[in-house]
N, C-alpha and C positions, 0 to 999 in steps of 0.2 A: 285136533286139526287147526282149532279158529286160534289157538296157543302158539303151535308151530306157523302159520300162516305169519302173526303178530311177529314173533321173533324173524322171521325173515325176512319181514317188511322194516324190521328195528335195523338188523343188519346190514340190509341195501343203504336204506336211509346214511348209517353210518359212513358205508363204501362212499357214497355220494359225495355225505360234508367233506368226509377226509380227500377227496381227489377233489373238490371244490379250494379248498383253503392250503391245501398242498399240491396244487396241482403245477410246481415249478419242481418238485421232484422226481415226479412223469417224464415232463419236459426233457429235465435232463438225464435221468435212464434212456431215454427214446435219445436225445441225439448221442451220450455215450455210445449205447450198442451199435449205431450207426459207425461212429467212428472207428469201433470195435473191428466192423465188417470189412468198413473198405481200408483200416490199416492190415490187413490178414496174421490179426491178433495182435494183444497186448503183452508188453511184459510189466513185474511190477513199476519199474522204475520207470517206463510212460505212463503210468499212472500218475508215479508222484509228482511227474515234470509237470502237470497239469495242474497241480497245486502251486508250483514253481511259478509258471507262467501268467497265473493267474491273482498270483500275490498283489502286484502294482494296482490293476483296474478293481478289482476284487475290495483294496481298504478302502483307495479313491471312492468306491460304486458303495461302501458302505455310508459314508459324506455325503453322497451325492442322495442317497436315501433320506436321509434324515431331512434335506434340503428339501426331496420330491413331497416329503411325508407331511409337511405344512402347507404345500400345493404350490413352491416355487422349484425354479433351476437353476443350476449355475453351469451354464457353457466354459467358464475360465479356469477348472479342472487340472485340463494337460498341460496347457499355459503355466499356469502355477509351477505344475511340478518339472517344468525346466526350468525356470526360473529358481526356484526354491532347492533343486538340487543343483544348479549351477554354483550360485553363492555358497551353497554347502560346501561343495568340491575345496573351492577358495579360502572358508575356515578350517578344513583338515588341512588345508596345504599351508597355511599362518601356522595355526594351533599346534599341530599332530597330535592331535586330541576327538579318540572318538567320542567320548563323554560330549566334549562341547559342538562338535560337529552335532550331534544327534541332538542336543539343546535347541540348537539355533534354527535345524531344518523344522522342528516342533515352533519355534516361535515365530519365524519369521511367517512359517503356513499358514499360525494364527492371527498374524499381523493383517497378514491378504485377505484370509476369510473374513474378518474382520471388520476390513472396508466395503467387502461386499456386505455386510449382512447391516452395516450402517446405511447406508446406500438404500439397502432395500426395505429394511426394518424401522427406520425412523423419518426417514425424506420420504419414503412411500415410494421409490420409483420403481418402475416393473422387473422384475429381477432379467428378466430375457435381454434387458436393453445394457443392464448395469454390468451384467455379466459379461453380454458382448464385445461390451468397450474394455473391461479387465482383461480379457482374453487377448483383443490385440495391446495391450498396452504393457501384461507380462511377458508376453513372447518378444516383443519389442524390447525391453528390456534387457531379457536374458541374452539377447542377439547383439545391442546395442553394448554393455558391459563385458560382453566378452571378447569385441575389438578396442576395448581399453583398457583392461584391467593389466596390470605388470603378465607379463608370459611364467615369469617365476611363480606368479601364483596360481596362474592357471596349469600348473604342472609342466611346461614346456610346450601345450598345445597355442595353435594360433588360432582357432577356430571354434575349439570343444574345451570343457573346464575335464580338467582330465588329474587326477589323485596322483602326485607326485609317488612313486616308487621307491623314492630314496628314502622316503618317511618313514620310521620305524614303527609307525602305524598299518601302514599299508598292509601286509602281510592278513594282521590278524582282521584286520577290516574285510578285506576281501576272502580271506575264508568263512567268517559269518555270515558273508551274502549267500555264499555258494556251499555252504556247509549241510551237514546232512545231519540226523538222528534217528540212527536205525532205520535208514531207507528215506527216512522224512526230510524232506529242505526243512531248513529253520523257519527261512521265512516262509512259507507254508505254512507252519505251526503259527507266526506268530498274525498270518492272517485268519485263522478258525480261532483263536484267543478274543482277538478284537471283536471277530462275528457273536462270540460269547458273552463278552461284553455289553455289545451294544442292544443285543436281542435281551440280555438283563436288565439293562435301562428304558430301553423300548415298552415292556411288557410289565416288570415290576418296580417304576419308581412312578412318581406323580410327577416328574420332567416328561415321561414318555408318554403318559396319559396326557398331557398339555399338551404335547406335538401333535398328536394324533386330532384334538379338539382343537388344536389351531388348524388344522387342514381339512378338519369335515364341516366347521364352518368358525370362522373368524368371526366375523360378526357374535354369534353366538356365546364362542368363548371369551369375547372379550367384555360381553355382560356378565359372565361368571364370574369376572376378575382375574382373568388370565390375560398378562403382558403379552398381548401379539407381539408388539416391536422386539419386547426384549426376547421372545422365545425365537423370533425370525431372527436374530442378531446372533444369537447362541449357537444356532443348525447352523448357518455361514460360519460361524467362527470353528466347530467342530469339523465341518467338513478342509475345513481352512487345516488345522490340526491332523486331519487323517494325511492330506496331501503330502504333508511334512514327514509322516514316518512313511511313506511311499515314496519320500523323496531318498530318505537317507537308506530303507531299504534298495530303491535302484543304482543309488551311486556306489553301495556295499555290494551288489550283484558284479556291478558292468564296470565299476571305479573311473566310469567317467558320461557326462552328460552333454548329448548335443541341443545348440538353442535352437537351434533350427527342425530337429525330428524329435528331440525328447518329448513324450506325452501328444505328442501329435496327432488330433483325433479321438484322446482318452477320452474327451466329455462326452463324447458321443458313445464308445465302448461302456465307461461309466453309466450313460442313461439306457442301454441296451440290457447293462447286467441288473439295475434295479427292474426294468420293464418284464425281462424274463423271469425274476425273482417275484414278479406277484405286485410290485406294487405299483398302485394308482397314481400315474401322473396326475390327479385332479388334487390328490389330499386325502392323507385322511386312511389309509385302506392299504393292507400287506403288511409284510410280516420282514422284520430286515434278516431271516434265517434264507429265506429264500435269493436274497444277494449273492450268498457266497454259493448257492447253487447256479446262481444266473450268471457268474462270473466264470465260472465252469464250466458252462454249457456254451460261454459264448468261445473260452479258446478251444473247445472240442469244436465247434464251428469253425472255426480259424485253420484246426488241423484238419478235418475234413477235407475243407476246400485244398490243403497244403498236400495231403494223401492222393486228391483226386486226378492233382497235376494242371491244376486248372490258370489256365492266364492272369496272371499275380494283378493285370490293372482291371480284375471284375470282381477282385478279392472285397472293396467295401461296394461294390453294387451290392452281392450274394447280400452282405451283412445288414446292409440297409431294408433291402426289401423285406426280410427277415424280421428287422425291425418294427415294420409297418404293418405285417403280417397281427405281430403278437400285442400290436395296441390296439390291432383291428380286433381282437377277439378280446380286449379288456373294452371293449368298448359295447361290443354285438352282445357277444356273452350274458350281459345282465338282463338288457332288452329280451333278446330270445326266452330268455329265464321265465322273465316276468311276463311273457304272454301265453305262454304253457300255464303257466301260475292262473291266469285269470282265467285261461279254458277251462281249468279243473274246476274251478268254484261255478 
């Protein structure tokens, strides 16, 4: 009996960790089957659009992790990625070269991230403040370049950088955005690829063991001999990098970027999908597998509210308050924990 008693107690115990450290799994079961409910059923292929839709905020939200995961933010996200897919638009329209289009949205991403992670990582200034002003200063950009640059290169549009059609590019560029593999968007696949990646870097390199110990305490790591500057310089530059293949994946979806609504609000979707994904806005804490769950969970939010029929201008209240909900319980959560913990002893 005191055998089976032990084993069951081993059991729960187990149940416990595992819905403690995967508890963005839940999460997102729980609002899937919601969605489930009030769309009255799924087919596969809503399924996969979930993936689909999820792609952009999804790799950004993986960037935007690695940023949270040393205990800073970057608000200039969405900014970025008009800006970075704008001028992209404008080298496939030079070039007709997806090769170099895809180059350049990779470099230029890292050019951005870049200077934010300079900014933050070696002048020391608060990354909320640095990001802020990057935020309005790419979106200015992207808006500002796009009533000057020739029309010819911005494909004919006066407004929006828009992928010239005549381009013998075009064709196969825009079935790669929107292409499928046995039911799967591409870009879907190539967002769970990245999340693979990164949870391999995250978990099994001594770079992700440095992230982690720059965000649970700086100070600290940096008596061990870990470059805080250069580690914070790095997370900005890769989130800068992910922007970039979000960039050239959405201009490959949509083949064309507004500066005015592209990414509009992503940093904010971005820090929703890391926050539902488990990790700790402080530093230091989560897991980056739970992003691309968090990114899932947040357009299943998104079609819920779209299912419900609900007044499109309370669409980012719903989200927000949501948001504040799920920090409010990474915050309550450990406290609660820890005072059950000390009743027992």
């Amino acid at each position: 009996m005191r055998a089976q008693e032990k084993t069951g107690g081993l059991t729960l115990k187990k149940i416990g960790r595992f819905c403690g450290e995967y508890s963005f799994v839940l999460v997102f079961i729980l609002i899937f089957l919601i969605y489930v409910f009030v769309s009255n059923g799924l087919t596969l292929a809503g399924v996969m659009n979930i993936f689909r839709h999820s792609t952009a905020v999804g790799i950004i939200a993986l960037g935007m992790g690695l940023v949270c995961l040393t205990g800073e933010i970057d608000l200039s996200v969405g900014s970025m990625l008009a800006l970075d897919a704008g001028f992209s638009v404008v080298v496939f329209n030079m070039t007709d070269s997806i090769a170099l289009t895809l180059l350049f949205a990779l470099g230029f991403g890292a050019v951005c991230g870049f200077i934010n992670g300079i900014l933050v990582g070696y002048i020391q200034m608060p990354a909320f403040i640095v990001t802020l002003a990057t935020m309005l200063i790419y979106r200015s950009f992207a808006q500002y370049f796009c009533q000057r640059i020739d029309r010819e290169l911005l494909g004919g549009g006066s407004s929006v950088y828009r992928m010239s059609m005549e381009s013998s590019s075009y064709q196969p560029m825009y079935e790669f955005g929107n292409g499928r593999i046995a039911t799967m968007p591409i870009v879907g696949m190539i967002l769970i690829l990245l999340t693979v990646l990164f949870v391999y870097i995250t978990t099994s390199t001594k770079y992700g063991k440095k992230i982690y110990a720059v965000g649970s305490n700086a100070k600290g790591a940096q008596m061990t001999g870990i470059n805080v500057s250069a580690i914070k310089v790095s997370v900005f530059t890769l989130a800068g990098v992910l922007v970039g293949v979000s960039s050239f994946l959405w201009i490959a979806m949509n083949a064309s970027a507004d500066p005015a609504t592209t990414g509009n609000s992503y940093e904010m979707y971005a820090i929703a999908a890391v926050v539902l994904g488990g990790i700790s806005m402080s530093g230091g804490k989560g897991k980056c597998i739970g992003i691309l769950f968090g990114a899932m969970s947040y357009d299943c939010i998104d079609k819920i509210i779209v299912a419900l029929k609900m007044d499109s201008l309370i669409n980012d209240a719903i989200k927000g308050i949501i948001l504040i909900l799920v920090i409010m319980i990474q915050i309550v959560g450990p406290r609660i924990k820890a005072r059950f913990a000390g009743r027992k002893k």
